[in-house]
Every structure is written in C-alpha cells, then in structure tokens.
N, CA, C and O of each residue as an XYZ file, in Angstrom:
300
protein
N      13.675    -37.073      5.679
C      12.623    -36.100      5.421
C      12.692    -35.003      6.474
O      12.858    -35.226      7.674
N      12.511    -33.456      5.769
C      12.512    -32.486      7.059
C      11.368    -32.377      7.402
O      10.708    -32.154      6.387
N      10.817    -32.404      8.167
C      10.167    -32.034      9.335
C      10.094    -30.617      9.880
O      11.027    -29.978     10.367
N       8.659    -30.177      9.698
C       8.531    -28.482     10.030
C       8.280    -28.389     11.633
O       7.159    -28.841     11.865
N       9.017    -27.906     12.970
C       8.917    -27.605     13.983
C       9.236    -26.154     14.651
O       9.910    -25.246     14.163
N       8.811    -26.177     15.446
C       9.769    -24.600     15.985
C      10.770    -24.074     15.447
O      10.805    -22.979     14.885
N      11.855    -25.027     15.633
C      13.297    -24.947     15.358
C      13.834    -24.463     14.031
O      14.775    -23.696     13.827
N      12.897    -25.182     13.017
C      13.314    -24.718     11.975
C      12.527    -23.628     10.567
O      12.761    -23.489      9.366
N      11.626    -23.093     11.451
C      10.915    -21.941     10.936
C      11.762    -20.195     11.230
O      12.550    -19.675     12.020
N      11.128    -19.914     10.269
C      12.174    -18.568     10.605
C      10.718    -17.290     10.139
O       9.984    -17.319      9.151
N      10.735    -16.687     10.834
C       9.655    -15.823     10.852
C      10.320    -14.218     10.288
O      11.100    -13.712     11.095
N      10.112    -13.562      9.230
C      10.463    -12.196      9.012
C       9.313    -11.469      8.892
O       8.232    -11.754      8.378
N       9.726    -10.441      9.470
C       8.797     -9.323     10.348
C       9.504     -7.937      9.093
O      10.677     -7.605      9.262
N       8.777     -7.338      8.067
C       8.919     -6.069      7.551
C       8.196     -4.863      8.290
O       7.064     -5.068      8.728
N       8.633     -3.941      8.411
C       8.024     -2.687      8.897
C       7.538     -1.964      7.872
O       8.493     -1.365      7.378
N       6.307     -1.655      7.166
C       5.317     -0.756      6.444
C       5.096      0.788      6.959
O       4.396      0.904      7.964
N       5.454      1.598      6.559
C       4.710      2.694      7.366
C       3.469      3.386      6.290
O       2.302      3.753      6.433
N       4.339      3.331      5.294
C       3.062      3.757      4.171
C       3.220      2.990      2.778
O       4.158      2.392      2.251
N       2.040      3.233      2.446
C       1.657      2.641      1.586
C       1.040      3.248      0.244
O      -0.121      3.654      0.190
N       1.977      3.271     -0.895
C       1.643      3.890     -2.076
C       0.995      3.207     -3.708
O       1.444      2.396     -4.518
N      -0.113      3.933     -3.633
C      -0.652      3.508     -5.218
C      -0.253      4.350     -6.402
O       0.322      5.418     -6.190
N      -0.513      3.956     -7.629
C      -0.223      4.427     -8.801
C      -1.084      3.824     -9.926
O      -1.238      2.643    -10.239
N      -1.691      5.139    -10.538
C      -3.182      5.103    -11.295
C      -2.925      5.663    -12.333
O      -1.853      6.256    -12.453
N      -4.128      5.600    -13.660
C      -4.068      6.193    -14.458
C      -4.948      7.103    -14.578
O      -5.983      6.543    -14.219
N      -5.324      8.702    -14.999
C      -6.612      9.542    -14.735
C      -7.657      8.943    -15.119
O      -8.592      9.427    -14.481
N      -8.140      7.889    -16.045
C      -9.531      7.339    -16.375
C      -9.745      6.264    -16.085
O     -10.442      5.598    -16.850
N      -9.132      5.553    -14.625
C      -9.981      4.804    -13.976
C     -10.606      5.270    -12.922
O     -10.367      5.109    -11.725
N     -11.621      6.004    -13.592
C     -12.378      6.682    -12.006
C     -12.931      5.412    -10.727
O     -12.849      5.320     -9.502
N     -13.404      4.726    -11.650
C     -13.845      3.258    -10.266
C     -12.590      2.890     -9.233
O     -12.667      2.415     -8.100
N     -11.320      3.295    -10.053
C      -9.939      2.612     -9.281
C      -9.843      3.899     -8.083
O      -9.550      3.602     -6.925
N     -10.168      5.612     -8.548
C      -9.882      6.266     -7.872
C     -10.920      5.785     -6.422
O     -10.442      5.464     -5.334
N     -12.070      5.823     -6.670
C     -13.239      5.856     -5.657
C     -13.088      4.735     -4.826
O     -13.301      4.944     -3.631
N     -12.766      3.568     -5.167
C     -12.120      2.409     -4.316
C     -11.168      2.634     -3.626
O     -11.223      2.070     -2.533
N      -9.901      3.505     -3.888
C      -8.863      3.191     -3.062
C      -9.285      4.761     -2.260
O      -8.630      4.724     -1.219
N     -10.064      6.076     -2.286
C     -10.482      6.846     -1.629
C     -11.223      6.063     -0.332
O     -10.801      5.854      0.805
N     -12.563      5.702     -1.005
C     -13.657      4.850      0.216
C     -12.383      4.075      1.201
O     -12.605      4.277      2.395
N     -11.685      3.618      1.064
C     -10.992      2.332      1.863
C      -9.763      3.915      2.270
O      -8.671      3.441      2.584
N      -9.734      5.152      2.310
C      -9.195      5.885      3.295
C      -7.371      6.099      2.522
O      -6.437      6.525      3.202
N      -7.252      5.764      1.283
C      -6.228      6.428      0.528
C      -6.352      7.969      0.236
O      -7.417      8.542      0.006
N      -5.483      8.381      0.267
C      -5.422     10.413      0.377
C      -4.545     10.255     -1.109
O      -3.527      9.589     -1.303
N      -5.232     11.019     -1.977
C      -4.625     11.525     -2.904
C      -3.485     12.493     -2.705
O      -3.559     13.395     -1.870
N      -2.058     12.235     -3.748
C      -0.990     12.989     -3.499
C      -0.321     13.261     -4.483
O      -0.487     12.474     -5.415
N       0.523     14.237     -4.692
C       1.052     14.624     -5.833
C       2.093     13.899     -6.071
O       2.579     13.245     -5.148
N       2.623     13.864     -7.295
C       3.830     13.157     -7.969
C       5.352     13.150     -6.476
O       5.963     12.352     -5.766
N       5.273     14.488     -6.740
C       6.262     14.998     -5.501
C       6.130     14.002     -4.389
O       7.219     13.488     -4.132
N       5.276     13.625     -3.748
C       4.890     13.413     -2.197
C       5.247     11.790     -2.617
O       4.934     11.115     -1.636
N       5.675     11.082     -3.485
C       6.000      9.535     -3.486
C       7.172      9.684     -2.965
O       7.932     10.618     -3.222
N       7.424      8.623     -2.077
C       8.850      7.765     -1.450
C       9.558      7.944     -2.225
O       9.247      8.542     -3.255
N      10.764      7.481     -1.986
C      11.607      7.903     -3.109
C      12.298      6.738     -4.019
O      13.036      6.761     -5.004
N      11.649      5.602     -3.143
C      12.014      4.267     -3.527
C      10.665      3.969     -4.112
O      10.316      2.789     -4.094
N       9.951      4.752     -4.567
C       8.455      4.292     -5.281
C       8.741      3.994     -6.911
O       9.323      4.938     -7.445
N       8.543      3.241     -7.507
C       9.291      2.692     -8.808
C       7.971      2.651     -9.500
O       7.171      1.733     -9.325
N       7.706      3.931    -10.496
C       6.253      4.680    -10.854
C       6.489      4.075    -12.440
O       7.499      3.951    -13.132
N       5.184      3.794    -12.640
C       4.724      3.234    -13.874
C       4.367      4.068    -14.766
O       3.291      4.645    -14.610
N       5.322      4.392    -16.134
C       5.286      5.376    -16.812
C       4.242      5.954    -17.226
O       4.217      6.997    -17.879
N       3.122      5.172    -16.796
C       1.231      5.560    -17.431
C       1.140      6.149    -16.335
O       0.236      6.967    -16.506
N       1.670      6.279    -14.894
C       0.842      6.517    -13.659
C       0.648      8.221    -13.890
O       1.435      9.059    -14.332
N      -0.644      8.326    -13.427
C      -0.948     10.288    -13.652
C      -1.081     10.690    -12.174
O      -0.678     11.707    -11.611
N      -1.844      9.482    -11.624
C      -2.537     10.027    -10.224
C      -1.743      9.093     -9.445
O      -1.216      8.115     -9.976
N      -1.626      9.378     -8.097
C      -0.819      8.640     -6.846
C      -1.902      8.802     -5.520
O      -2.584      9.799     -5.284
N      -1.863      7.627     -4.787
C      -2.462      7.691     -3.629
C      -2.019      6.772     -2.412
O      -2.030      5.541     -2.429
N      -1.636      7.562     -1.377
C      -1.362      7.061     -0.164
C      -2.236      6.860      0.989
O      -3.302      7.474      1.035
N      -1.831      5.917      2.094
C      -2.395      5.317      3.410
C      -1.572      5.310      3.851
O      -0.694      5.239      2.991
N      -1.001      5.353      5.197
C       0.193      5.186      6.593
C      -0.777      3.563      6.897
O      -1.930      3.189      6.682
N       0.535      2.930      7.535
C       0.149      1.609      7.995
C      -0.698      1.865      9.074
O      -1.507      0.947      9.207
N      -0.860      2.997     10.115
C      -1.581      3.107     11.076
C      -2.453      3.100     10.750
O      -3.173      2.215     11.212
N      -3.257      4.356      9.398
C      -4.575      4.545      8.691
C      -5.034      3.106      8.482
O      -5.946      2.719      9.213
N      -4.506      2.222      7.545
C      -4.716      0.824      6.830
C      -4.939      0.106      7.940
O      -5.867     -0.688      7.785
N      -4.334      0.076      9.231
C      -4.709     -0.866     10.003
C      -5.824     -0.921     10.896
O      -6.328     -1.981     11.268
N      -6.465      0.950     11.464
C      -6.980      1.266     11.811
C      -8.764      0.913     11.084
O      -9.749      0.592     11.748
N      -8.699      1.097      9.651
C      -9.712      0.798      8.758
C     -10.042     -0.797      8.817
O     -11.173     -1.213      9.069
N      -8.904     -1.657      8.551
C      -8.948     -3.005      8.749
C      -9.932     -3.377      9.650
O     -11.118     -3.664      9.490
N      -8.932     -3.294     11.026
C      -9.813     -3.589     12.413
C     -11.249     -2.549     12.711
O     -11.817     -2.559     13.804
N     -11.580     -1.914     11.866
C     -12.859     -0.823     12.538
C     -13.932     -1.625     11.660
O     -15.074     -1.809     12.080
N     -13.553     -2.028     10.584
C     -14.876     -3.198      9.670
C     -15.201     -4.565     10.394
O     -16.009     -5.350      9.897
C-alpha cells in the first residue's frame, strides 16, 4: 500500500495573471456580479489570445490576479 508522505507529493504551482470571462448581453445579473466582485468590462479585442470564446459570448470581462487577490483578502 502507498502511503502519502513528503516524499511522494508533488506540488504544482500555475502563475495567473489575469483572468477572463465570457457572457451573453441578457444576463444582466451575470454582468452586475462579476462588475461588484471588481471585473472591468473589455472589448472582444482586449481577450488573451489563448482565450477559447464561446460562440454566444457578446460581452467579455477581466480581473489581473493582483485585483482578484486584493478583493479576496480585503472581505
């Protein structure tokens, strides 16, 4: 039987810097939620380029991991 210790855990660490949503124009409740919690609305243009957009998406909204973390720890 293995046995979980130090030795045989492996810890991966990803780096986030931002963080992107993708909406449709008539969920206004979805817009006002991810605004209040400090998402900045952005244009089509302004997505990553590795952002893999959902053919319904109209509206886009971003946070930087600093913003998201900053909000986290201030509640």
């Amino acid at each position: 039987m293995l046995g979980i210790n130090n030795k045989n855990i492996c810890k991966f660490h990803i780096k986030i810097l931002n963080l992107y949503l993708g909406t449709v124009d008539k969920l206004h409740a979805a817009h006002r939620f991810y605004e209040k919690y400090g998402f900045s609305r952005i244009s089509e243009k302004e997505l990553s380029a590795d952002f893999h957009k959902c053919p319904l998406d109209t509206l886009f909204f971003k946070i930087t991991s600093n913003e998201l973390r900053e909000r986290i720890y201030d509640e």
